[in-house]
N, C-alpha and C positions, 0 to 999 in steps of 0.2 A: 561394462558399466550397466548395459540394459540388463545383466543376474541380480546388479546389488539395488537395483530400484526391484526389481521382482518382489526380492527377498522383504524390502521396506512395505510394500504395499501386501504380499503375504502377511507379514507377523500384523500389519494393522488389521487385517479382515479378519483375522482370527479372536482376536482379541476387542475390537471397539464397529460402533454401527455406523460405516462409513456412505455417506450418500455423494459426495463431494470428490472423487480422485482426480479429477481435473487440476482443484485446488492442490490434491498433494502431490502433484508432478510442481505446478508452480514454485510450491515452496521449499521443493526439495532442490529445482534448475537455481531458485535463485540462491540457495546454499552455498549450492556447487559454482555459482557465477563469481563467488567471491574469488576463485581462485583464477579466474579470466581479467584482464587489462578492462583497464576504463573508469572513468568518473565513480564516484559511490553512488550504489544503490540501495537505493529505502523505499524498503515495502512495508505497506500496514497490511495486517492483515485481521479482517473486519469480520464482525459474526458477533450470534449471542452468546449472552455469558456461558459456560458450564457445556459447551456444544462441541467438546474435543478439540478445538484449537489448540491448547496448551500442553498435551500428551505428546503432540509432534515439537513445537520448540524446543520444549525440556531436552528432549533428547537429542537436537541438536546443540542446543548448547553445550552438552559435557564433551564433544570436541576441543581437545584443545586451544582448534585457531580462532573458538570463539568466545567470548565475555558475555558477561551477564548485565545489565542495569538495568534498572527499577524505579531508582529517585530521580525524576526529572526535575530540577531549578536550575536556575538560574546561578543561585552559588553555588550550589555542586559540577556545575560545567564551567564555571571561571575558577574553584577553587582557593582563592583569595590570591595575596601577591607576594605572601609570604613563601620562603624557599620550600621544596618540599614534591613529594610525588603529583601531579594532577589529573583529572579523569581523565582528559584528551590520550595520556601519553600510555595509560593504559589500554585507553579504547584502541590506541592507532595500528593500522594494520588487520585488526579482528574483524570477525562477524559479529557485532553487537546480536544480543536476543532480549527484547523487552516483553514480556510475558501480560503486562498489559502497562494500557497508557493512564489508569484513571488518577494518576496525582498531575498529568496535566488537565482531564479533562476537569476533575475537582475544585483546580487551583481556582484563586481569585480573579475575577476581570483582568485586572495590572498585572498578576503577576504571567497569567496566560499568554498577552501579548508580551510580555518581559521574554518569556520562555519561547513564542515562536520568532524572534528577533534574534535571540541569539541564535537557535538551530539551524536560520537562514545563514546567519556569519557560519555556525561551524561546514554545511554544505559547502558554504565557497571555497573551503581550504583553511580558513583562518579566524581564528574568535581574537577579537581585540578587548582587553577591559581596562575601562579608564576607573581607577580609585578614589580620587579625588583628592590625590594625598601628594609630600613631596616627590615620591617617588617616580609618579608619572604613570604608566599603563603598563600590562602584562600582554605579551602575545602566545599565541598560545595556536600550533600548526599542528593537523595532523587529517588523519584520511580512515574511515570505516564503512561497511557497510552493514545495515540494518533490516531486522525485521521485528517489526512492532504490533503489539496485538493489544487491539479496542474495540469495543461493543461500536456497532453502527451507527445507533443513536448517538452515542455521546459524540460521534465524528460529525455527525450530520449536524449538528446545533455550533460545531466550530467552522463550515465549512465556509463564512463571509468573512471570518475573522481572519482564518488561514490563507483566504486567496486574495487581502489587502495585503497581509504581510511578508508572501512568495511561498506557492506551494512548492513542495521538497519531495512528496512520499509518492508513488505508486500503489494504488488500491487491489486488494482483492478481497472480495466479499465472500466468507465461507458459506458455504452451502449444507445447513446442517441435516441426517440423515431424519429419519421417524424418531419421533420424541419418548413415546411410549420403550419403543426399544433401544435405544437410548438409555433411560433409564433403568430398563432391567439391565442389560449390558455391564453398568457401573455395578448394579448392585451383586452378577454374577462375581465380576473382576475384584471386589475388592478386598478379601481374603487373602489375594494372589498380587495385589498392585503392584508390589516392590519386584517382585519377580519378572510381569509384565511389561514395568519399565527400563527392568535390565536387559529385555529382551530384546524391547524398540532399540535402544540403544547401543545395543551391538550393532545391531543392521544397518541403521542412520551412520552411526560414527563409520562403519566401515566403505558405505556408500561416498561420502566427504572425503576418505582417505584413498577410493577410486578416481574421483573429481581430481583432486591434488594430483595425483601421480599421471593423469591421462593430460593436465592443465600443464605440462612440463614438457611436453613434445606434440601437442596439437592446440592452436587457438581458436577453433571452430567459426573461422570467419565467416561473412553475408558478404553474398555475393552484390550487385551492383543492383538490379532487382527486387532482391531484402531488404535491401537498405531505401529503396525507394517506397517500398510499403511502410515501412515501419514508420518513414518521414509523414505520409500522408496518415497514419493513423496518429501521429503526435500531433500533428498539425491540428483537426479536429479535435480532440481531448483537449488540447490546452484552449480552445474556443468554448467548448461544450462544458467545457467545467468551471472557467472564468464568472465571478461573484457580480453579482449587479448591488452597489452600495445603497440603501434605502434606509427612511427613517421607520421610529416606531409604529407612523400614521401608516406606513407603506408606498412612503414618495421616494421617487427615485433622486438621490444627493448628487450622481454624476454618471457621463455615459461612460462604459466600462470598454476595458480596454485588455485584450487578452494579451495573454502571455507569448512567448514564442517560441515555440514544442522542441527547443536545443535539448533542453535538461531529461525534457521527457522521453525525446529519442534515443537518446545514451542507453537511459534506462531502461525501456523497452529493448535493444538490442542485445542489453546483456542478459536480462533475463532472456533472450531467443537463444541466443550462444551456450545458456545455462541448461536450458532444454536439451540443444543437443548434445551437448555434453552426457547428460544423465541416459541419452541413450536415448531418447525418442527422435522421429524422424521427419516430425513436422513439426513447425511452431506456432504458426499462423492463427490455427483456433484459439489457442492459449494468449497470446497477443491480444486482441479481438477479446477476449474475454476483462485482461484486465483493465483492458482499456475501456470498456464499458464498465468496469468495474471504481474505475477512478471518475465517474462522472457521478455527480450528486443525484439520489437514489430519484429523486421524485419526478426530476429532470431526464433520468434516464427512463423511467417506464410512461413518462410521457410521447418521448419520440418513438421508443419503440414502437409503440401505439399507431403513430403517427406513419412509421416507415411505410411508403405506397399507400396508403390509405386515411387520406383526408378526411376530416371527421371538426361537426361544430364543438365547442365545450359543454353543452351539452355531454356529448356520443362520448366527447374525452374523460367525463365523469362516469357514463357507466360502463366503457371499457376499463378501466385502472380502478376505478372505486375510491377514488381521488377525491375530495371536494370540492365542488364548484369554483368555492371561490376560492380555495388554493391554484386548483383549474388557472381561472384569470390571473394568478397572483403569477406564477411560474412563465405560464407561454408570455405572459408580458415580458419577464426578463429575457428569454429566448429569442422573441422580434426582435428585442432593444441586440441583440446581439447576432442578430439577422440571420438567424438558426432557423427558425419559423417567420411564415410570413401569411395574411390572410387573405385567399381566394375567394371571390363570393361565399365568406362569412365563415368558411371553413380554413382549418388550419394546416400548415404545409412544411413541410421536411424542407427544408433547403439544403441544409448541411446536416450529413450524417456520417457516422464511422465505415472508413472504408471496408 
């Protein structure tokens, strides 16, 4: 399994200016994670526009065991209640690959929340739609797992809306290479594109069809230990990323109340089991990465800031280049969540990722 990851991270360096391979072990473990037991996994996976993210989906997607979508509503995932094929039964089973999210991030207010209310239902196993008609309601079962690709920003402007209505996804922030090169890179590659992406694509598809067949006689279990790390990294994350509800003044509506790192643990396990799978022989940095990677960006280079080294708001605006009064805006919500707390006038780590 560790030749057909070689071979994946070869044909990439050759071809595109990669600064991130951390991130493509990630996304390649959680590929291959699809073919390990356990709860569905949903990764976003975060970065600028045009910054290589989408060279590596593509190519996993023309695996068979995975589907494609694009159109995210509300009626496209109840499909009405008339008889007939529906999105569920297609997705069920696949690796969905969404190439990006921006017809949710687009959509309207109502229809936004319309759409993470039902994602929450399809997570659970089950989407219920009431019609309102004689008929009565469509149910609608089924099970996939996801990797979803969104600009950062646009995630970051969802991320109170998302954590009123049950966060679902695990975070990784791509890391994108020198921009400059970058840009020649595409402009060398593109006489050749189609070529290049037959290329990726043999290797990927055939890394997925290593996964599958190693996924049939080994389930890369965690040991008693593992499992206790990954609990206490869940733990955390679902504190550290929990929304504090506030108006447009900047008053806080209610004390917030985190989540409880079951969902989050799954998910982090399987993408560790996905790693090993693909062949590496540690998880723990990659963990640790996304997990920092699923905490809201501004929040996360606050503590980091913060780790071992207490500092006024002041010092916190010109370590991070943050603004003041964002500064106060943020570590307010972190006390309120007793994350930070303040020592003769400086501020203090209480809870961080293990």
């Amino acid at each position: 399994m560790d030749e057909s990851l070689r071979k994946v991270k070869s044909t990439l360096a050759q071809h595109f200016e990669i600064n991130d391979w951390e991130g493509v072990d990630i996304i390649l473990a959680t590929a291959a994670a699809h073919y390990l037991t356990g709860e569905m996994l949903w990764l976003r996976f975060l970065g600028p526009s045009r910054s290589g993210r989408t060279e590596l989906l593509r190519a996993i997607a023309e695996h068979p065991d995975c589907a494609e979508m694009e159109v995210l509503t509300p009626a496209a995932f109840r499909g009405g209640f008339r008889k007939g094929p529906k999105i569920l039964s297609r997705l069920n089973g696949k690796l969905v690959i969404t190439k990006d999210m921006a017809s949710i991030l687009t959509a309207r207010k109502d229809m936004r929340n319309e759409i993470f209310g039902v994602l929450r239902g399809i997570k659970d196993g089950k989407l219920t739609s009431d019609f309102g008609s004689d008929q009565g309601h469509l149910e609608q079962a089924g099970t996939f797992d996801w990797i979803i690709a969104a600009t950062s920003s646009g995630i970051e402007q969802q991320r109170q809306l998302e954590g009123l209505l049950g966060q679902r996804f695990i975070d990784l922030r791509w890391q994108p290479g020198d921009r400059e090169k970058m840009a020649y890179k595409a402009a060398c590659n593109n006489p050749h594109l189609a070529d290049i992406r037959d290329d990726l694509t043999v290797e990927v598809v055939a890394l997925l069809y290593a996964a599958k067949t190693a996924a049939r006689t080994e389930t890369y279990p965690l040991g008693e230990p593992d499992l206790r790390q990954i609990a206490k990294v869940a733990d955390a994350v679902a504190v550290l990323r929990t929304p504090v509800q506030h108006d447009r003044q900047g008053h806080i509506l209610s004390l917030p109340e985190p989540e409880v790192g079951t969902e989050l643990a799954q998910g982090l396990s399987r993408i560790a089991r996905g790693l090993l799978c693909v062949g590496l022989d540690t998880w723990r940095p990659y963990i640790r990465r996304v997990a920092w990677d699923s905490v809201p960006l501004i929040r996360a280079q606050i503590l980091r800031s913060l780790e071992g080294n207490p500092q006024t708001a002041a010092e916190l605006e010109m370590a991070t280049g943050i603004p003041l009064r964002s500064v106060y805006h943020h570590v307010e919500q972190l006390e309120l969540l007793k994350v930070v707390k303040d020592v003769g006038g400086k501020k203090e780590v209480s809870i961080t990722l293990p």
